[in-house]
C-alpha positions as CSV (number, residue, x, y, z in Angstrom):
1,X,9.0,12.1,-52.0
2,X,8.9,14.2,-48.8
3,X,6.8,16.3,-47.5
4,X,6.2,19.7,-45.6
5,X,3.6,20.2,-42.8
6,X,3.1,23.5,-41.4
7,X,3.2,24.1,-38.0
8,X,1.4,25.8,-35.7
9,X,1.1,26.4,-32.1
10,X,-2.7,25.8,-30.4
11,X,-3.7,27.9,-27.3
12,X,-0.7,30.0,-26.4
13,X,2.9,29.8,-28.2
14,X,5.8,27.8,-28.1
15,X,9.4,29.3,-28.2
16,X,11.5,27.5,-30.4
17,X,8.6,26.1,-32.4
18,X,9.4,25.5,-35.8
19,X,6.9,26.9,-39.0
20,X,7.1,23.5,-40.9
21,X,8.7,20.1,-40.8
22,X,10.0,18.2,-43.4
23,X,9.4,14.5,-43.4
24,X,8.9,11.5,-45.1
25,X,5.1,9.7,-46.0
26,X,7.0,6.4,-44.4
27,X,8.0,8.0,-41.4
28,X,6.2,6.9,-38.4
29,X,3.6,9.6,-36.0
30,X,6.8,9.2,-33.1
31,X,9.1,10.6,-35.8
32,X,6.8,13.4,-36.2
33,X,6.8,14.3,-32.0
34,X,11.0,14.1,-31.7
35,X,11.4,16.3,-34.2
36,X,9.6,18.8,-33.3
37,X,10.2,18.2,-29.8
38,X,14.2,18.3,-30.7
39,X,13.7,21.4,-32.7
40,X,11.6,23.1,-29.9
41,X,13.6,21.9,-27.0
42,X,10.7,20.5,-25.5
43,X,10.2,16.8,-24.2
44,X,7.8,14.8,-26.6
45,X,5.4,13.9,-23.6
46,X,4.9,17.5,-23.1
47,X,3.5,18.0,-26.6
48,X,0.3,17.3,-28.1
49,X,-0.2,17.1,-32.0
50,X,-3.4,17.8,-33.6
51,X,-4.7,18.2,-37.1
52,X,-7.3,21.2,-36.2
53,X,-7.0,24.3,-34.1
54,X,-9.8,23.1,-31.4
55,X,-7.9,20.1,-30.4
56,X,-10.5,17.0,-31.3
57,X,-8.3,15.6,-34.0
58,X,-5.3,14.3,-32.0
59,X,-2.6,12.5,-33.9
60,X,-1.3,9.8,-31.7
61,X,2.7,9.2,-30.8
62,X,3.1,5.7,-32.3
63,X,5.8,3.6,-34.1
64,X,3.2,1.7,-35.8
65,X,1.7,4.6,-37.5
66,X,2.6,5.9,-40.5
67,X,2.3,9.3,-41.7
68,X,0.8,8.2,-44.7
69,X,-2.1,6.4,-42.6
70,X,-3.2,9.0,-41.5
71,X,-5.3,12.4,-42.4
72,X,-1.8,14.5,-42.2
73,X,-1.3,14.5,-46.1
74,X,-4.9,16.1,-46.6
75,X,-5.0,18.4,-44.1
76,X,-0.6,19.6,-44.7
77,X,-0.9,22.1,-41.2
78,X,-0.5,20.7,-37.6
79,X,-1.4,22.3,-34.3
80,X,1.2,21.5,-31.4
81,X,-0.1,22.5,-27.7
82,X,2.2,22.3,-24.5
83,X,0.4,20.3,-22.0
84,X,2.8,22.0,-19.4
85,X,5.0,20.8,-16.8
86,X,4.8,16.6,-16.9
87,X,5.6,13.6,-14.1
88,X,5.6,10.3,-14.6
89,X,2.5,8.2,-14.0
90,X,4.5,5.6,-11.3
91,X,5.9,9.0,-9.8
92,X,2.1,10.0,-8.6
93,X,0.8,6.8,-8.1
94,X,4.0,6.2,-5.8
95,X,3.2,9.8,-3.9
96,X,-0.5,9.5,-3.9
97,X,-0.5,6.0,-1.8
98,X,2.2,7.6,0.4
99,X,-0.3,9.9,2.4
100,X,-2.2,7.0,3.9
101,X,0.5,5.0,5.0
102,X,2.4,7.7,6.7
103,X,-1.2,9.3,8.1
104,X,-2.6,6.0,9.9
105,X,0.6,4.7,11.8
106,X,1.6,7.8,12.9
107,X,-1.8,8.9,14.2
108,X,-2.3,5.3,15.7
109,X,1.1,5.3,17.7
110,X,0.8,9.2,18.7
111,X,-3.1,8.7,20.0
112,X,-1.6,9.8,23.5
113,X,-0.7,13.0,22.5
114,X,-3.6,13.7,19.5
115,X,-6.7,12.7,21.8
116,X,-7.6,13.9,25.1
117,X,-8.1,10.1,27.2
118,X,-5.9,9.0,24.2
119,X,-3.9,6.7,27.1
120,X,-6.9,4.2,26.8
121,X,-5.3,1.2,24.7
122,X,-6.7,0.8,21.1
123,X,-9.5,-1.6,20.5
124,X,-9.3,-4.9,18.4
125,X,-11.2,-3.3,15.7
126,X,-8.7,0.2,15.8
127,X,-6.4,-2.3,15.4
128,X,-7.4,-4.5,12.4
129,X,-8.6,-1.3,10.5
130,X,-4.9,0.2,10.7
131,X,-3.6,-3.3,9.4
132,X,-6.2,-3.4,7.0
133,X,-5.4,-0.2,5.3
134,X,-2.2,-0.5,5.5
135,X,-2.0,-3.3,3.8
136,X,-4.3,-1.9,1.4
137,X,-2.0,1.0,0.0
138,X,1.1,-1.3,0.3
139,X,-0.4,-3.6,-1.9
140,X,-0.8,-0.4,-4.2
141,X,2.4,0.8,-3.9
142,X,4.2,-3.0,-5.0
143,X,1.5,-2.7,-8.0
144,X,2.3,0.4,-9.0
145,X,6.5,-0.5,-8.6
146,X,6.2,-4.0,-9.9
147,X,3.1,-4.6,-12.0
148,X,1.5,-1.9,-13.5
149,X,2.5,-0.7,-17.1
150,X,1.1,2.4,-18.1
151,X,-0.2,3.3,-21.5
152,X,1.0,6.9,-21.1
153,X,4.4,7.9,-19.8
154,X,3.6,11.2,-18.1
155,X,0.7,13.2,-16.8
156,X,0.5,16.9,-16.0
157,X,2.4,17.8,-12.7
158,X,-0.9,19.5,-11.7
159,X,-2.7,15.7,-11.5
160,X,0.3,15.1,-8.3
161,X,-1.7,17.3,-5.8
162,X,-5.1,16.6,-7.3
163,X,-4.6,12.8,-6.2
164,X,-2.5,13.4,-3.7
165,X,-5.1,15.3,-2.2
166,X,-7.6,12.8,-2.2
167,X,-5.2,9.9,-1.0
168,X,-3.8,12.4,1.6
169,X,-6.0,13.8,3.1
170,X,-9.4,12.1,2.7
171,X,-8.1,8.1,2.8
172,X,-4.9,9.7,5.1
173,X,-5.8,12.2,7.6
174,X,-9.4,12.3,7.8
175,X,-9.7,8.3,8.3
176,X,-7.4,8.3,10.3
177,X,-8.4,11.1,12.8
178,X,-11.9,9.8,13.0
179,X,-11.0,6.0,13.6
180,X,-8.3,5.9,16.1
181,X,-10.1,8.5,18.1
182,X,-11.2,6.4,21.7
183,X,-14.6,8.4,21.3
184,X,-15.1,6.6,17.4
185,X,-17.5,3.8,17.2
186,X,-14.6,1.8,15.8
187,X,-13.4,1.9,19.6
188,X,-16.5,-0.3,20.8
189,X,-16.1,-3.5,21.6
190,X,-16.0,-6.1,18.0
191,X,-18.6,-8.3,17.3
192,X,-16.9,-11.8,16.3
193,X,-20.2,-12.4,13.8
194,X,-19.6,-9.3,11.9
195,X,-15.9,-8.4,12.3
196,X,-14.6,-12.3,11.3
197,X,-16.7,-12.3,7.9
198,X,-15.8,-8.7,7.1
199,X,-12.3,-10.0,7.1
200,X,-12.7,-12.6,4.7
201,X,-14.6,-10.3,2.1
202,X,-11.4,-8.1,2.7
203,X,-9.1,-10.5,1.3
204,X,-11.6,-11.5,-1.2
205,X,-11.7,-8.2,-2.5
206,X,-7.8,-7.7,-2.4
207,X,-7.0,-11.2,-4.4
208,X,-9.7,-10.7,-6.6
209,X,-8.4,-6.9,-7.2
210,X,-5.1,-8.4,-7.7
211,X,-6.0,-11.1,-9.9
212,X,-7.7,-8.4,-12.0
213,X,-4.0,-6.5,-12.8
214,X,-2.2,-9.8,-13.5
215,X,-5.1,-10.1,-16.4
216,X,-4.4,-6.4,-17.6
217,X,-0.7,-6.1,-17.2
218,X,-0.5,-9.7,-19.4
219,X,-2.5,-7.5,-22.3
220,X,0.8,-5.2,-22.7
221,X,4.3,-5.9,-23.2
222,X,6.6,-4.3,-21.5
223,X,7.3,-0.9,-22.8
224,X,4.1,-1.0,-24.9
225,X,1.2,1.1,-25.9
226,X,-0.9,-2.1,-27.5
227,X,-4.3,-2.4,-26.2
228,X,-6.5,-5.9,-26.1
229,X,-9.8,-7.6,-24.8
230,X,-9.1,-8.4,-20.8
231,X,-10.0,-11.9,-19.8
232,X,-10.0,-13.6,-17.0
233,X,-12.2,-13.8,-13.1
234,X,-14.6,-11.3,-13.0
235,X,-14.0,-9.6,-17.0
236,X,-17.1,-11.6,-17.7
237,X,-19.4,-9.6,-15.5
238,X,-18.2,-6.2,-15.4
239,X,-16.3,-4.4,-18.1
240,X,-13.8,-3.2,-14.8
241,X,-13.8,-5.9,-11.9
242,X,-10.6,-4.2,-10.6
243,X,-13.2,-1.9,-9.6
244,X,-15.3,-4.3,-8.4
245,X,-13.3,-6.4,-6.2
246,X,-11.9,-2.8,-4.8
247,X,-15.0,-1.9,-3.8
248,X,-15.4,-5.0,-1.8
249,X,-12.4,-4.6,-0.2
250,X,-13.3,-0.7,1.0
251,X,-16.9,-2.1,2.1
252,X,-15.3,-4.8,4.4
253,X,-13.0,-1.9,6.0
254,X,-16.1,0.1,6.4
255,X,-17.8,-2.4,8.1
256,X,-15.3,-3.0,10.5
257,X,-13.7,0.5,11.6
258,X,-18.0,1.6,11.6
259,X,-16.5,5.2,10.4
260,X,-18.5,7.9,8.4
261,X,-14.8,9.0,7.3
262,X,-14.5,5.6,5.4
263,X,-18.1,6.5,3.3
264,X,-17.0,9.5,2.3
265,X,-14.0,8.5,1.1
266,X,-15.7,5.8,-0.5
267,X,-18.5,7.6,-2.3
268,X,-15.7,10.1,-4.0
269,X,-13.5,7.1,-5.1
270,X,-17.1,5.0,-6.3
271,X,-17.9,8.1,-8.5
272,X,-14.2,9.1,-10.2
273,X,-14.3,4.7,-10.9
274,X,-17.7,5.5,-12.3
275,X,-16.8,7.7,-15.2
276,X,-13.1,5.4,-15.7
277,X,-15.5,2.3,-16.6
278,X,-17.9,4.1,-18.5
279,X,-15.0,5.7,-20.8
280,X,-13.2,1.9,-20.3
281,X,-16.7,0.3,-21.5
282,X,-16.5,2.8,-24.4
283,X,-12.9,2.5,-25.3
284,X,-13.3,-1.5,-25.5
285,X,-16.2,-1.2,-28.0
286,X,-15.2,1.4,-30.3
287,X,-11.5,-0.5,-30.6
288,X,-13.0,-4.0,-31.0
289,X,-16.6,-3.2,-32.4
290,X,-16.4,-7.1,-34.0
291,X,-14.9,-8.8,-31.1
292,X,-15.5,-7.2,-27.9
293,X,-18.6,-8.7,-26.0
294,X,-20.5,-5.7,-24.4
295,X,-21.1,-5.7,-21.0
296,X,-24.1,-4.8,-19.5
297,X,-22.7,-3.6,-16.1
298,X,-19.6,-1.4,-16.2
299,X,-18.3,-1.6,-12.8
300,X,-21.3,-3.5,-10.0
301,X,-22.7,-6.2,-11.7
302,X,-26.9,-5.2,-11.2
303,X,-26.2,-2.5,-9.5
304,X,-25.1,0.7,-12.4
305,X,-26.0,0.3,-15.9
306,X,-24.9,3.6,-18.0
307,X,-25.3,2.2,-21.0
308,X,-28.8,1.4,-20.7
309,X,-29.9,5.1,-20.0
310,X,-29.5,5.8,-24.0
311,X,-32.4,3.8,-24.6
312,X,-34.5,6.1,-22.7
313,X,-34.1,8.4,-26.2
314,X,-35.4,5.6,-28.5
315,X,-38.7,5.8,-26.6
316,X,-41.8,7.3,-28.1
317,X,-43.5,9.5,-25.3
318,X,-47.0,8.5,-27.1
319,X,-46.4,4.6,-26.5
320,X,-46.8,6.1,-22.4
321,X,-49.3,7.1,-20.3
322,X,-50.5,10.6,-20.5
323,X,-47.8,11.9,-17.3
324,X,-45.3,9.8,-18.2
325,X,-45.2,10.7,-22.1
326,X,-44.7,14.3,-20.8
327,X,-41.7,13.8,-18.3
328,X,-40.3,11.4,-21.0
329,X,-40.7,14.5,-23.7
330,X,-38.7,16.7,-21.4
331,X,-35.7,14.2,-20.1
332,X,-35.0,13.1,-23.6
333,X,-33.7,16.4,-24.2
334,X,-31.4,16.0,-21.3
335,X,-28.0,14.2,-21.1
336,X,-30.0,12.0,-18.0
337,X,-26.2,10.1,-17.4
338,X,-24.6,13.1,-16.1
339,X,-26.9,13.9,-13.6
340,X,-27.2,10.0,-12.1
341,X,-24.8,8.1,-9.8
342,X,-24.8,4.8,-8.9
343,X,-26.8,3.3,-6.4
């Protein structure tokens, strides 16, 4: 027996959207998004499908998922929402790690003409710093090409020059600028004790950060949305080593290019992997509540633990001392996580 669903559009219209769909209880969620994406003239990644007007009941575009599984009978109305203009996530990730590798040979070879006394010859360190990051966002760019598979197809165009920007300019131009500069500190003379070990965590932090994909590519097929419980070096400790072993890798450049640039950049990167391995962390529990071990550390094992700061709610402010039972009384009606960052 088939049924109707009446359709409706959620934030601003849709031309071409149809008032109901006709369908069958067997027919999978997918189904569901082609034929109103057919009917609309719209391209299913553009369209998100909900079962209430504010948007927190998403139904899911799957081939596993039947209409019957899910709350579509009951509730017999869907939203649709156009998520606007859409690129492919190997498009951005392929533009994004651009920036730096056009930014830092370019303003390496051109130092004559960017830098006044830009004639002086770069230093060893100016040197292993460009080969260093270049290698870095190569490595990114063969990932993205030849390992990665994404979960999602598309994203919204907009997302291009939100990362872009970030690759661009602050990992591009502004790291650039301020290392090869012969007035940086990366231009002083390299210290063999410092510069030689730095080196080696690089690399440690690369393999390890490449070890860390192989582990999460193996978890999806090819083509595939299927999610699972990542295993492997690192997965132990940290809910993200990825992140981990990245952050080891940007710590070794910043110890050998000595470049405030290389911070910055750092400390916006640290915090946006912040809030991906706390929703990771999240993700992983709520889809394997009987399997998944918890972690304790998220991202820097003894360094950030986000989970822990729910605990602080639990906590009776008379078990505490007189002061401390009144700061406790007023933070537990904060949300403490959002204002913290790691250390």
């Amino acid at each position: 027996m088939s049924i109707t669903l009446q359709v409706k559009p959620r934030a601003r219209p849709i031309r071409g959207l149809p008032e109901s769909i006709r369908l069958e209880p067997t027919d999978n969620t997918a189904k569901l998004y082609e034929k109103i994406a057919a009917q609309s003239n719209y391209s299913v990644y553009r369209l998100r499908i909900t079962t209430d007007s504010g948007g927190k009941l998403p139904v899911p575009s799957s081939r596993d998922l039947l209409l019957h599984q899910t709350s579509l009978l009951s509730h017999g109305t869907i939203f649709v929402k156009d998520l606007g203009p859409q690129i492919s996530w190997q498009t951005v990730f392929v533009v994004e790690y651009l920036g730096p590798l056009l930014f830092h040979p370019l303003v390496y070879l051109l130092r004559p003409y960017i830098y006044h006394d830009g004639l002086r010859a770069p230093s060893s360190l100016q040197t292993i710093s460009l080969l260093m990051i270049t290698v870095h966002f190569l490595k990114r760019e063969l990932e993205t090409l030849f390992l990665h598979r994404f979960s999602n197809a598309s994203m919204p165009l907009f997302n291009l020059f939100k990362n872009s920007g970030h690759y661009w300019f602050l990992a591009g131009l502004l790291i650039a600028y301020v290392t090869y500069s012969p007035t940086s500190a990366t231009a002083a003379p390299s210290n063999p004790a410092i510069t030689y070990p730095a080196i080696a965590l690089y690399f440690l932090g690369e393999l390890g950060n490449l070890n860390a994909h192989l582990c999460l590519r193996r978890l999806r097929s090819s083509g595939g949305t299927e999610r699972g419980i990542p295993q492997g070096l690192g997965f132990n400790l940290v809910t993200c080593p990825n992140y981990m072993f990245e952050i080891l890798a940007w710590v070794a450049i910043a110890i050998v290019n000595r470049s405030w640039s290389t911070l910055v950049f750092m400390g916006v990167a640290i915090i946006q992997m912040v809030l991906w391995a706390r929703k990771k962390e999240s993700r992983l529990r709520k889809d394997f509540p009987d399997k998944y071990k918890k972690k304790r550390y998220t991202m820097l094992p003894g360094i950030y633990h986000p989970m822990q700061l729910k605990s602080l709610h639990q906590i009776s402010p008379a078990a505490l001392p007189n002061d401390c039972g009144k700061a406790l009384s007023i933070t537990s009606r904060i949300d403490i996580a959002q204002y913290l960052l790691p250390v």
